[in-house]
C-alpha positions in Angstrom: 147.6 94.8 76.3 149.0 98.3 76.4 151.6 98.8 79.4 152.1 102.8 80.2 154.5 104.3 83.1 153.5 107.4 84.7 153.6 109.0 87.9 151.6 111.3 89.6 150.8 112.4 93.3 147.9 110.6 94.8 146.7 110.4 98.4 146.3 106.6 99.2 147.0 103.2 98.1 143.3 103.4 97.0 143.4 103.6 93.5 145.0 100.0 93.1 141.1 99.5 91.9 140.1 99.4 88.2 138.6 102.8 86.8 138.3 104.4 83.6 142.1 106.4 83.4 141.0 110.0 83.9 138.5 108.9 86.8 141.7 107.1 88.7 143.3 110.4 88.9 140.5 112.4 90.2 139.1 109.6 92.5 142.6 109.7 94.1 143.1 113.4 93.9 140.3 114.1 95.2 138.1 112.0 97.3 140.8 109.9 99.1 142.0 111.0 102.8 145.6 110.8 103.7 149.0 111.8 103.5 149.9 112.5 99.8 152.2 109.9 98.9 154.3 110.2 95.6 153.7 106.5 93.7 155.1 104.9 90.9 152.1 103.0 88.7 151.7 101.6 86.3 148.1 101.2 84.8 147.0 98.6 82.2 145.0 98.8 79.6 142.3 95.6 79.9 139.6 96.9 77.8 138.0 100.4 75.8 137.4 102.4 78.9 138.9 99.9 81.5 142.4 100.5 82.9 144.0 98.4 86.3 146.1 100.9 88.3 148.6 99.0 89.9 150.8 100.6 92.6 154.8 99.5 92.1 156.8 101.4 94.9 157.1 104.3 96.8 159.4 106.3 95.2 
């Protein structure tokens, strides 16, 4: 399993779900309410298209 850090602006802790990598960005971007929260996550690769965003911290 591939392990890749990135970090990115998102709106909620709603993207700890599973999507495929360039949905989770626009799901979060996009069609969650809320304050926009700045996250460290990391997101795991589990599959061909299936990648586990998990939220670490607030940074």
């Amino acid at each position: 399993m591939r392990r890749e850090r990135l970090s990115f602006t998102i709106l909620s802790m709603w993207c700890e779900s599973t999507y495929p990598l360039p949905m989770s960005r626009k799901v979060c971007e996009e069609n969650v309410l809320g304050e926009f929260r700045e996250l460290e996550i990391w997101i795991e690769r589990d599959g061909l298209l299936s990648w586990t965003v998990k939220i670490q911290r607030v940074i």
